[in-house]
C-alpha positions in Angstrom: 164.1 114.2 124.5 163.8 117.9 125.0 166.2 120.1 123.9 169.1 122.4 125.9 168.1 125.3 124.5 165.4 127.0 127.6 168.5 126.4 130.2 171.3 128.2 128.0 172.2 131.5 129.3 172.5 130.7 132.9 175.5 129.8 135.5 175.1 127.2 137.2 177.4 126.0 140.5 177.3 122.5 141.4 178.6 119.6 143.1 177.3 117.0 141.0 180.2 115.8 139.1 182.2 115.3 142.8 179.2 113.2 144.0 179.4 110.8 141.1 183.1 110.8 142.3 182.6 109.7 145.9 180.7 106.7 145.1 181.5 103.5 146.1 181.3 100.6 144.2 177.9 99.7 143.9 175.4 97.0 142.1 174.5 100.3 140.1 177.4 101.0 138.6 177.5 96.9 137.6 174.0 97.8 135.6 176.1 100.7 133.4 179.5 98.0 132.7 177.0 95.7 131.4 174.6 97.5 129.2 177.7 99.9 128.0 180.7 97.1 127.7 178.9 94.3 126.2 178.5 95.8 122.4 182.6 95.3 122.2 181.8 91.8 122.7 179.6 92.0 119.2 182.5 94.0 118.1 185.0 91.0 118.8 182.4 88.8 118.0 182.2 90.6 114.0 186.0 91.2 113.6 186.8 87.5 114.6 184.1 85.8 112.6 184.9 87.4 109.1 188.7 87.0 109.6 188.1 82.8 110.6 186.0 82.2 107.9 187.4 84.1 104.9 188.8 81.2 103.9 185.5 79.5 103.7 183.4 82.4 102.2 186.4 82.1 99.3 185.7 78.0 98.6 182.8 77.0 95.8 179.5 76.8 96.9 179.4 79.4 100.0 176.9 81.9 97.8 179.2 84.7 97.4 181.6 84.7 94.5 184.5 86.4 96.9 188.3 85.4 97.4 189.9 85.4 100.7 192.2 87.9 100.1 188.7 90.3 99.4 187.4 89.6 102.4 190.4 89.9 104.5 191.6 93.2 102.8 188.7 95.2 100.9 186.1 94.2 103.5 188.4 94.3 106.3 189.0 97.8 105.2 185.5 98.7 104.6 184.4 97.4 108.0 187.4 100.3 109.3 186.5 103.0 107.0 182.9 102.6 108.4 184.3 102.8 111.7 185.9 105.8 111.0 183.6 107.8 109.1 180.6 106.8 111.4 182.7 107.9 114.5 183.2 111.5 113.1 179.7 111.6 112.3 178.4 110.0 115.3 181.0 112.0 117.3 179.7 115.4 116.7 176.0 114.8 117.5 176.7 113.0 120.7 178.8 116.1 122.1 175.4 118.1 120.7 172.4 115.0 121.6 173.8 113.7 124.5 175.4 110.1 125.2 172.2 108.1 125.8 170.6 108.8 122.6 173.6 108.6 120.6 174.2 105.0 121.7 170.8 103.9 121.0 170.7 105.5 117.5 174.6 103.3 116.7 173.8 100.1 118.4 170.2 99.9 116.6 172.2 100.9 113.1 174.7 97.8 113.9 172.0 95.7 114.1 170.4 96.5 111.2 173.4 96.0 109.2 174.7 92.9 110.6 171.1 91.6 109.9 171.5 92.3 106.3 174.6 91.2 106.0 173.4 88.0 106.9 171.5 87.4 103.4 174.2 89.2 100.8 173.8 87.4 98.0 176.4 89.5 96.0 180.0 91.0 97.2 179.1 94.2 96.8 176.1 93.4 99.1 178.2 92.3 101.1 180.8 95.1 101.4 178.3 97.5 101.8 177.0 96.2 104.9 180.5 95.9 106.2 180.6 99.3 105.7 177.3 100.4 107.4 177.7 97.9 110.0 182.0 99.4 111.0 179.5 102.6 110.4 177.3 101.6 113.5 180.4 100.2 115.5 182.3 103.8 114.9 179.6 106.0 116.8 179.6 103.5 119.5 183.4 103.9 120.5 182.8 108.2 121.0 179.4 107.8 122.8 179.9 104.7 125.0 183.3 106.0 126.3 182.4 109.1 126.9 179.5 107.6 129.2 181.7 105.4 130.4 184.4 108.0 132.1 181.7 110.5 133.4 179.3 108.1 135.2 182.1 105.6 136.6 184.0 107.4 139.8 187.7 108.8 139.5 189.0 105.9 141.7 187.9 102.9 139.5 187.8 104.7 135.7 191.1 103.0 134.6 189.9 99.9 135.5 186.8 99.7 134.1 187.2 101.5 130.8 190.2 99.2 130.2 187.7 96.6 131.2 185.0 97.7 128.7 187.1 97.9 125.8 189.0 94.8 127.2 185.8 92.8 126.6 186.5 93.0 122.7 188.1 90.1 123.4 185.6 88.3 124.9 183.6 88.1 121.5 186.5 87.1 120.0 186.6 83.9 122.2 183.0 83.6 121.1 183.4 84.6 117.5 186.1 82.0 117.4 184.6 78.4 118.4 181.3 80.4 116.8 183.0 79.8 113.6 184.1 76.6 114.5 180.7 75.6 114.4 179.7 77.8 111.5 182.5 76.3 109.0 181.3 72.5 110.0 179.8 71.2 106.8 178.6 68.1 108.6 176.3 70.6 110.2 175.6 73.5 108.3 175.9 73.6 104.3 178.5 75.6 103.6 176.2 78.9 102.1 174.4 78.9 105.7 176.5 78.7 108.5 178.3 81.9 107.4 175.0 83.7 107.5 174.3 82.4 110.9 176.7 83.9 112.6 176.0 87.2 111.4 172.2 86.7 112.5 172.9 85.3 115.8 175.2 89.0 115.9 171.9 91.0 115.5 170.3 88.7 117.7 172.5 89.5 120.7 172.4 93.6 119.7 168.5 93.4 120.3 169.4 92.2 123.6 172.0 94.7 124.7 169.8 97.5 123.3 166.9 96.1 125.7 169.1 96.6 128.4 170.8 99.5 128.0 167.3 101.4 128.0 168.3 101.6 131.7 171.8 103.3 131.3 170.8 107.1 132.0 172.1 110.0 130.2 175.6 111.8 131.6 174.9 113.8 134.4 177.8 115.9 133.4 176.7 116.3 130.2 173.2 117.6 131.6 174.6 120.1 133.4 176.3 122.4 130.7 173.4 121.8 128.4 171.0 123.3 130.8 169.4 120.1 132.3 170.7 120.7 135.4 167.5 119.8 137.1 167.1 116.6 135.2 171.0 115.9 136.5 170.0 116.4 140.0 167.5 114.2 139.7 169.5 111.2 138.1 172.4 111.5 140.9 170.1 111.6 143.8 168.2 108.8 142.1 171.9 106.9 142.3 172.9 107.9 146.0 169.4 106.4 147.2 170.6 103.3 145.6 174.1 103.4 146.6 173.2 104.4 150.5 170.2 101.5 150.6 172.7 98.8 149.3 175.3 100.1 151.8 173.1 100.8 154.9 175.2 104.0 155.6 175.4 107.7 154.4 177.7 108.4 151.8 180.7 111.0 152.2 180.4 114.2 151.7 181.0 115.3 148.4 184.9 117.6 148.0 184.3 120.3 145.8 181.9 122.5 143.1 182.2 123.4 139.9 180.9 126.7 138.3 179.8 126.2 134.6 178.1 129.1 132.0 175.9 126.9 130.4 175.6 126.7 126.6 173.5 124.4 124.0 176.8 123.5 121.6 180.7 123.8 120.8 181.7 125.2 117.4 184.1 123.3 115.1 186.5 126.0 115.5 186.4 125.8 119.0 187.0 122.4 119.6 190.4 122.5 117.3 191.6 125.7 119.3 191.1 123.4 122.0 192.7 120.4 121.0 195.4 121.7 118.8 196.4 124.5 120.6 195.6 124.9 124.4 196.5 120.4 124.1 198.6 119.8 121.7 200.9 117.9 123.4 198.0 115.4 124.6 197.0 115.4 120.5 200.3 113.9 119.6 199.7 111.3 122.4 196.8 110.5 121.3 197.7 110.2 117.5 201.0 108.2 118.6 198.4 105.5 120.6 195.8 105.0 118.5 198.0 104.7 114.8 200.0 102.0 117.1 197.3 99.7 118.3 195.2 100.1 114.9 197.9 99.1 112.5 199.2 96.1 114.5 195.7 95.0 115.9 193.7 95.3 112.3 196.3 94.1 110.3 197.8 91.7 112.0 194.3 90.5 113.9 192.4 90.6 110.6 194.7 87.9 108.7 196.1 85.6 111.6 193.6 82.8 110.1 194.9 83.5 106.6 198.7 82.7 108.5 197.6 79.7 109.8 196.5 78.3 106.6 199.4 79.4 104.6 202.4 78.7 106.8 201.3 76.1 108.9 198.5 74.1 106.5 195.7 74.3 109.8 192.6 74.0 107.9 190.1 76.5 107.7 188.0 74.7 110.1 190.3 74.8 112.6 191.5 78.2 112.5 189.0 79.2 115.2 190.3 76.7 117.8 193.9 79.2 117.3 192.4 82.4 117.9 190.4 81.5 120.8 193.5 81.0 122.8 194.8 84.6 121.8 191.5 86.2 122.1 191.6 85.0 125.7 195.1 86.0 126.3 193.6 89.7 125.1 190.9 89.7 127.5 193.2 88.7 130.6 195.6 91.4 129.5 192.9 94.4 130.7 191.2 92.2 133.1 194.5 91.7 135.5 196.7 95.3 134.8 193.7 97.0 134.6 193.9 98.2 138.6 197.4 99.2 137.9 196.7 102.3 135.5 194.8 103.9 138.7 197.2 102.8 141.3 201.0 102.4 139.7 199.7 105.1 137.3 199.1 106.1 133.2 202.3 107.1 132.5 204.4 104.0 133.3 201.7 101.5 132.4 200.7 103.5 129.4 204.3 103.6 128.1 205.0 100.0 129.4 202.3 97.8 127.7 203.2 99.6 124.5 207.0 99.1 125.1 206.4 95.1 126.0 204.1 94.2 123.3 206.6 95.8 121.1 209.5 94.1 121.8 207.8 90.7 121.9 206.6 91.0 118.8 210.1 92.0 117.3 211.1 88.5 118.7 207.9 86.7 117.4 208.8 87.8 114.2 213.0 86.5 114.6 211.5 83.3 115.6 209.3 83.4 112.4 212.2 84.4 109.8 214.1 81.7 111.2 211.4 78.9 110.9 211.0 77.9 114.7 207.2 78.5 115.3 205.0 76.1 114.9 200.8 77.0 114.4 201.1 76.6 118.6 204.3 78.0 119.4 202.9 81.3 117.3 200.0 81.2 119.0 201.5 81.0 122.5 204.1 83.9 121.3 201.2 85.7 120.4 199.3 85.5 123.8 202.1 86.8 125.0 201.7 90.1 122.7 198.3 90.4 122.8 198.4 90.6 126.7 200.5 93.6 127.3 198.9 95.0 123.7 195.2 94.7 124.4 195.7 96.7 127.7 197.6 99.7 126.1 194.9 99.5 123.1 192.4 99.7 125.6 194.3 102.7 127.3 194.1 104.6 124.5 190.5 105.3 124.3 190.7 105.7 128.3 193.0 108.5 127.6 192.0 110.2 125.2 188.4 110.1 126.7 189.7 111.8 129.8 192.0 114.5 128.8 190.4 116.9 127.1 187.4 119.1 128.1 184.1 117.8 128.6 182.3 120.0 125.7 184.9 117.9 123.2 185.3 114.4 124.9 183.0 112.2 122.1 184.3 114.8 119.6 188.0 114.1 120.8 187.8 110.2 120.9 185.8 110.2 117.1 188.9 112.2 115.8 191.4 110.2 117.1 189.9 107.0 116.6 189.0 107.9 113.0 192.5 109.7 112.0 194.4 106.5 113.7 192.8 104.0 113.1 192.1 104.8 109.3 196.0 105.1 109.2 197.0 102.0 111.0 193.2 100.1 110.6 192.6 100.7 106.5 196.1 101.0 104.9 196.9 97.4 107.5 194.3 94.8 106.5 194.9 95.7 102.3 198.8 95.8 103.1 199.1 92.8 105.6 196.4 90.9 102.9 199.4 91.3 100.2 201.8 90.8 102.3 200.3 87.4 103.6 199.0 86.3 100.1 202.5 86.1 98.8 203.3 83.5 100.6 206.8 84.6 101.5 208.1 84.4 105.1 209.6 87.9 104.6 206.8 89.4 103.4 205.4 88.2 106.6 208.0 89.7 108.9 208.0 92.5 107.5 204.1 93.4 108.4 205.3 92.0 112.2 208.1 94.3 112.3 206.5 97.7 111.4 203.7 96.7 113.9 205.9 96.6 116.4 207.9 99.8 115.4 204.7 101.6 115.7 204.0 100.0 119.4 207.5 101.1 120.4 207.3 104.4 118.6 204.1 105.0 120.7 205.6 103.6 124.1 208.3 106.2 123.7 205.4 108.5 123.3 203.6 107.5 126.3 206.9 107.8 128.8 207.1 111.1 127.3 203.6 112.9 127.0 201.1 110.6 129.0 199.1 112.7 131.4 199.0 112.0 135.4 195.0 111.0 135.5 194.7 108.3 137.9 192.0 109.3 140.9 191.9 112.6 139.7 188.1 114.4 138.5 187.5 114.9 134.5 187.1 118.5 135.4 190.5 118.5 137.3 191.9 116.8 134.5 191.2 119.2 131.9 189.2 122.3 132.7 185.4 122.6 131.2 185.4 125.0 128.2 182.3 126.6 130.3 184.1 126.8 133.2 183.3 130.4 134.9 186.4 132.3 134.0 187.5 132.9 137.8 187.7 129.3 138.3 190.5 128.5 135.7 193.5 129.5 137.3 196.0 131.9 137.0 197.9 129.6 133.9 194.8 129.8 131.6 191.5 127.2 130.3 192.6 124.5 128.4 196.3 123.4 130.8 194.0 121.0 132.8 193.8 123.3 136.1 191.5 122.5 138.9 188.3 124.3 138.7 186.7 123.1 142.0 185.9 125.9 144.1 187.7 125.4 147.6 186.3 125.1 150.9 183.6 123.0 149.2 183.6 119.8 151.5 180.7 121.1 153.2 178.1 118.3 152.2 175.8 120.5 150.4 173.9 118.7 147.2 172.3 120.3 144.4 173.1 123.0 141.6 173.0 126.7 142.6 171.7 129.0 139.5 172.2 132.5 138.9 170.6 134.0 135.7 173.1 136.1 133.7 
C-alpha cells in the first residue's frame, strides 16, 4: 500500500463523499454488509461458546484443570481486556493506515488465536489466547465501523450498522446448538469437542478474510490522506456498477467538500476535539457504551452458569436456552433498525435503552420472588434482549458518526475500550461471584444495576443524542481538514455543514489546488 505522504500539502474540492450518498441500494453495497458484518457472527459465535460450555471445561477429564467460575470470570475478563486494549491500539493505526488494511491485519490475528486456543493444554494457555484473540476482535469494532458508515449512503446507515453489529447475535444462535453438539459425550469425548468449536471459529475467519479482499478502502478516508485519485477511481468504479444494475443514470450528486489534506492527527488534537469542541457527544457516548457492556458481558457471559444453578438444566442443555435469546437479539436490530433513520436517534436511542431497562427491573422482581422458571426467564429475557441489542448496536452507530472523520476509528476504540472495560471487565468477575454464591439476591442484585445503567444511559440519550438520520458524516460533524471558510460562522468541531452551496450541478471528480 503506498503511503499518504506525496499528496499532503494540497486542497483538494470534491464531491465524492455526496456521491457515495446518493446511491441507491445496490447488489454492491450487499458485497460490503457481507464481508464487513459477518466477523460479529465469530464474535457471537466465541462469546457464546465459552459461556455454554464453562460448565463442561470445569468437569474431570476435559484437558484443562479450570473451574467454571475461571472461565466465566477471569477468561471472560481477559477476552474484554483484549478487546479493549487491541481497540486502542488497533484504533490509532487505522485512523493513520486506512480501514482496509486494518481489518485485514485484526481478523487474520483472530484467527490465529482462536486457532491456538483450540490446543491449550494448560489455563494459562488458555487465558492467553483469550486475551490475544478479544485482542484481534477489539481492532475489528474501530476499523469495520468506521468502513461501515463512510461506504454505506446517509439514507440507510442506521439500518445497516445496527444490522452489522445486530448480526452478533447470529453467532450466538450458532455458538449455541454449536455447543450442543460440542458438549455431547456420545459424540465427542469430552477433551475434544471443546476444541472443535474453536477450530471450526478459525475455520470460518479464513473464509470471511477471503472475501473481504473485495471490500475497498474508504473513499473518504483517501481523500484527506492524499489519495484522492485512487478515491476517484474506487467511486466511479461503484457508480458503473450501481447505473448497470439499475439501467438508468444516477442523480446528481448535492454538494462539495473542500479539505487541506494531511498524512495524520496528533493525539492532542484528537482530545481537543473530542473533549472539548464535543464534549457533550463524549458523555453520550461514555453513558451508552458502560450501559450495554456491563449488562450484555456480565449478564450474557454467565446466563449458562444461571441455568445450571437455579433451575438444575444440565450443562448440555444450556445451549438449547440461549439460542432462543440470541435470536430474540438478532430480531431486535433486524426489525427497529429502519426506525433510527426514519422516527430518528434521539427517541429510539433513548427508548430501547429506557425499555430494556425497565424489563429487566421486572425480570429481576419476578426472580426474587421465585416465579421464573429456566423458560419463563428465557422468554423475559427475549423480551430484554430485543429492545437491548438495538440500543447496543446504536452505540457504535453513534459514536462512529459524530465526530470528525480524522478521529472516527480513534473515537469508537476510546469509547469502546473506556466502556466496555468498565461495564465488560469489572461485570463477568463481579456477576461470576455473584452467581457462584448461589443466593437469589446475589443474583438480583447483578440484574438490577444492569438495568440502572440502561436507564441511566436512556436518560442520557433523550438528553444528548445527536439528530443524524439522512444527514452526510461531513454535515454531521465537520472534517478537522475542512478549509477554514467552509466551517461556519459558529466554529469546526459544532457539527456545521461544510458543503459548499450551489453544488448540485452534477460535476464528478476532485478539484486540486497546490498550496
Amino acid at each position: 500500500m503506498t503511503t499518504a505522504q506525496a499528496g499532503t500539502g494540497r486542497t483538494v474540492t470534491t464531491d465524492i463523499p455526496a456521491r457515495l450518498d446518493r446511491l441507491p441500494w445496490s447488489r454492491w453495497h450487499w458485497t460490503i454488509v457481507i464481508g464487513l458484518g459477518t466477523v460479529w457472527i465469530l464474535d457471537g459465535l466465541e462469546v457464546t461458546v465459552v459461556g455454554n460450555i464453562a460448565s463442561r471445561l470445569s468437569e474431570p477429564g476435559s484437558g484443562l484443570p479450570i473451574t467454571s467460575g475461571e472461565v466465566t470470570g477471569l477468561a471472560a475478563a481477559l477476552y474484554v481486556a483484549g478487546a479493549c486494549s487491541g481497540a486502542l491500539f488497533w484504533g490509532r493505526l487505522t485512523d493513520k493506515w486506512g480501514r482496509k488494511k486494518l481489518f485485514m491485519i485484526t481478523l487474520a490475528v483472530y484467527l490465529g488465536a482462536t486457532a491456538l486456543t483450540a490446543i491449550a493444554f494448560d489455563t494459562w494457555w488458555f487465558f492467553l489466547f483469550r486475551f490475544l484473540t478479544g485482542f484481534g476482535i477489539g481492532g475489528e469494532y474501530a476499523a469495520i465501523n468506521s468502513a461501515i458508515d463512510e461506504l454505506i449512503p446517509k439514507e440507510y446507515r442506521g439500518r445497516v450498522d445496527l444490522m452489522i453489529n445486530g448480526s452478533f447475535w447470529l453467532g450466538a444462535v450458532f455458538g449455541s446448538l454449536l455447543s450442543i453438539v460440542a458438549l455431547d459425550t456420545d459424540i465427542f469425548a469430552a477433551n475434544v469437542g471443546w476444541r472443535l468449536t474453536f477450530a471450526l471459529g478459525a475455520v470460518l475467519a479464513l473464509v470471511i478474510l477471503l472475501v473481504r479482499r473485495h471490500v475497498p478502502e474508504s473513499p473518504r478516508w483517501l481523500l484527506i490522506h492524499g489519495r484522492d485519485d485512487e478515491a476517484e477511481r474506487i467511486v466511479s468504479s461503484i457508480e458503473r456498477k450501481v447505473e448497470e444494475e439499475n439501467g438508468e443514470p444516477l442523480p446528481r450528486p448535492e454538494g462539495e467538500i473542500t479539505i487541506n489534506q494531511r498524512r495524520s492527527v496528533t493525539f492532542l488534537e484528537i482530545g481537543r476535539t473530542v473533549f472539548s469542541d464535543y464534549r457533550r457527544r463524549a458523555v453520550l457516548g461514555f453513558s451508552l457504551f458502560i450501559g450495554q457492556a456491563f449488562l450484555y458481558n456480565a449478564i450474557t457471559f454467565g446466563f449458562g452458569a444461571i441455568l445450571t444453578t437455579f433451575f438444575d438444566v444440565p450443562s448440555g442443555s444450556t445451549g438449547y436456552y440461549f439460542a432462543v435469546i440470541a435470536l430474540g437479539n438478532f430480531c431486535g436490530p433486524l426489525l427497529l433498525g429502519k426506525l433510527f433513520d426514519t422516527v430518528g436517534r434521539r427517541v429510539m436511542i433513548s427508548g430501547t435503552y429506557l425499555l430494556s431497562g425497565l424489563l429487566l427491573f421486572g425480570t429481576a422482581w419476578l426472580f426474587d420472588q421465585g416465579s421464573l422458571s429456566a423458560s419463563t426467564l428465557t422468554a423475559c429475557w427475549c423480551a430484554v434482549l430485543f429492545f437491548a441489542s438495538a440500543g447496543a448496536s446504536s452505540a457504535y452507530l453513534t459514536v462512529s458518526e459524530v465526530f470528525p472523520m480524522e478521529t472516527r476509528a480513534m473515537s469508537i476504540a476510546f469509547f469502546y475500550a473506556i466502556g466496555t472495560a468498565a461495564g465488560g471487565i469489572s461485570g463477568p468477575l463481579l456477576f461470576a461471584d455473584l452467581t457462584g454464591t448461589g443466593k437469589v439476591g446475589d443474583t438480583v442484585l447483578a440484574f438490577q444495576i444492569g438495568a440502572t445503567l440502561m436507564c441511566l444511559a436512556g436518560l442520557a440519550a433523550a438528553i444528548l443524542a445527536v439528530r443524524a438520520e439522512r444527514r452526510s458524516l461531513e454535515d454531521i460533524a465537520t472534517p478537522l481538514t475542512a478549509a477554514s471558510d467552509q466551517t461556519g460562522s459558529t466554529g469546526r468541531g459544532k457539527g456545521d455543514g461544510v458543503y459548499a452551496s450551489g453544488s448540485g450541478s452534477g460535476s464528478t471528480g476532485s478539484r486540486t489546488a497546490t498550496t
